[in-house]
Each structure stands twice: as structure tokens, then as C-alpha cells.
C-alpha positions as CSV (number, residue, x, y, z in Angstrom):
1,X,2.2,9.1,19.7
2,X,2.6,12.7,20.2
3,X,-0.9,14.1,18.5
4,X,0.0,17.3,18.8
5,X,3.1,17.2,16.6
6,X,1.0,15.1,14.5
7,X,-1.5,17.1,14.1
8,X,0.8,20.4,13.6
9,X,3.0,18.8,10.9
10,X,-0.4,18.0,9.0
11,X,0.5,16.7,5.2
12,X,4.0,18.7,5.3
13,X,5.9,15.1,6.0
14,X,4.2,13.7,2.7
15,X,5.2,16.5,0.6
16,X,7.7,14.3,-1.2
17,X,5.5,11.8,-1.9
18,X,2.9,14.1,-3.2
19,X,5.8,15.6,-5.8
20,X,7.0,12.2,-6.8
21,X,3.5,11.1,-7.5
22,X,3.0,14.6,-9.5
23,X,5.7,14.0,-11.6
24,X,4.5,10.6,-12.8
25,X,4.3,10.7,-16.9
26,X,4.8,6.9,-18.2
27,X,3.9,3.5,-17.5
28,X,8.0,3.3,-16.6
29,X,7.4,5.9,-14.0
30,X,4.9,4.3,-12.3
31,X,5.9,0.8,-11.8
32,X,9.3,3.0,-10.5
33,X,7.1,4.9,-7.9
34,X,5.4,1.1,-7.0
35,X,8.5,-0.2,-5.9
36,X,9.7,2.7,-4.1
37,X,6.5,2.6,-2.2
38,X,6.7,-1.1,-1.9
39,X,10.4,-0.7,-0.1
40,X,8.8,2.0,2.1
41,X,6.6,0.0,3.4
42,X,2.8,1.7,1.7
43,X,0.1,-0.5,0.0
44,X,-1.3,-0.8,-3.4
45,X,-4.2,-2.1,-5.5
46,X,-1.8,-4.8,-6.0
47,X,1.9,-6.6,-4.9
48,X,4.6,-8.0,-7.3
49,X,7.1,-10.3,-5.4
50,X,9.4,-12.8,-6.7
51,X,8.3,-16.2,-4.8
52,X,9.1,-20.2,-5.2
53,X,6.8,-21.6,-8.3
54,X,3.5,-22.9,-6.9
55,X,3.7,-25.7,-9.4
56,X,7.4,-26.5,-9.8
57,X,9.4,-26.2,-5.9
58,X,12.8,-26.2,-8.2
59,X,11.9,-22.6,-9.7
60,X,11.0,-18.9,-9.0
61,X,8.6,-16.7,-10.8
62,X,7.3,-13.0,-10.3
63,X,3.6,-13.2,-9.0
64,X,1.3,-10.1,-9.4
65,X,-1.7,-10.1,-6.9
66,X,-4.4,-8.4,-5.6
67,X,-3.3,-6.6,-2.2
68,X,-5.8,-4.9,0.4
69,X,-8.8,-4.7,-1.6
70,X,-10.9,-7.0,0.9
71,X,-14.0,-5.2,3.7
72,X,-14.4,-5.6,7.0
73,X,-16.3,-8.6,7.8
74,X,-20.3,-8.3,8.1
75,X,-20.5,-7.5,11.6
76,X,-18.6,-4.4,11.0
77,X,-21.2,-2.7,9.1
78,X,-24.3,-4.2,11.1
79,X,-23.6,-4.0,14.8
80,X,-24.7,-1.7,17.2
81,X,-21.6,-2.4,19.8
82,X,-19.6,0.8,20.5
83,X,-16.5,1.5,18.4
84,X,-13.9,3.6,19.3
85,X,-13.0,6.1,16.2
């Protein structure tokens, strides 16, 4: 990774992302701006998807689940190894 283009473009690459969350005015608009994000490839509170029925195999249904709201586990917060930052 070259750090110092990184670190010279700063925020300027997510400048459309920033103006197409600025734009966002209705419930419509934001479950838009979830799957554009979703196709992109960035996280949310939460993941729709479209998966085989857990309780009937011969059907599919739209699932809406928590995503990436878990911690570290214990030892993240309590030991005293070295971490690289």
C-alpha cells in the first residue's frame, strides 16, 4: 500500500459517498443507498439477503440480520501483550 498516496488523497476518494449520503431524504432513499453500499462491498448495522428457508429447503425468503455489531473478544481489552496499531 502506498501510504503516501494514501495519506495525500485523505477523504477526497469518498467524496461521492459523502454526497450520496447528504442527499438522503426518505426511508426509499435509504434502503437505495444500503444496497449500493452492500454491492460495493461496505458494512452496515445490518444485511438483507435472499437465502434458502431455514424451515422449509423447497423455498426462499429475504432474511434481515444483525451484521458487525459484535467486540473483540476479552483478552483484547485486558492484556498487556504488545499490539501493533
Amino acid at each position: 500500500m502506498n501510504e503516501v498516496q494514501v495519506e495525500t488523497a485523505g477523504l477526497a476518494p469518498l467524496d461521492e459517498e459523502f454526497r450520496r449520503v447528504a442527499t438522503l431524504a426518505a426511508p426509499a432513499d435509504v434502503a437505495r443507498y444500503i444496497g449500493h453500499t452492500q454491492r460495493i462491498g461496505l458494512g452496515q448495522p445490518f444485511i438483507f439477503y435472499v437465502a434458502i428457508d431455514e424451515k422449509d429447503s423447497t423455498s426462499y425468503v429475504s432474511y434481515v440480520r444483525q451484521n458487525g455489531l459484535g467486540m473483540p473478544d476479552r483478552d483484547y481489552y485486558l492484556s498487556n501483550d504488545a499490539r501493533q496499531l
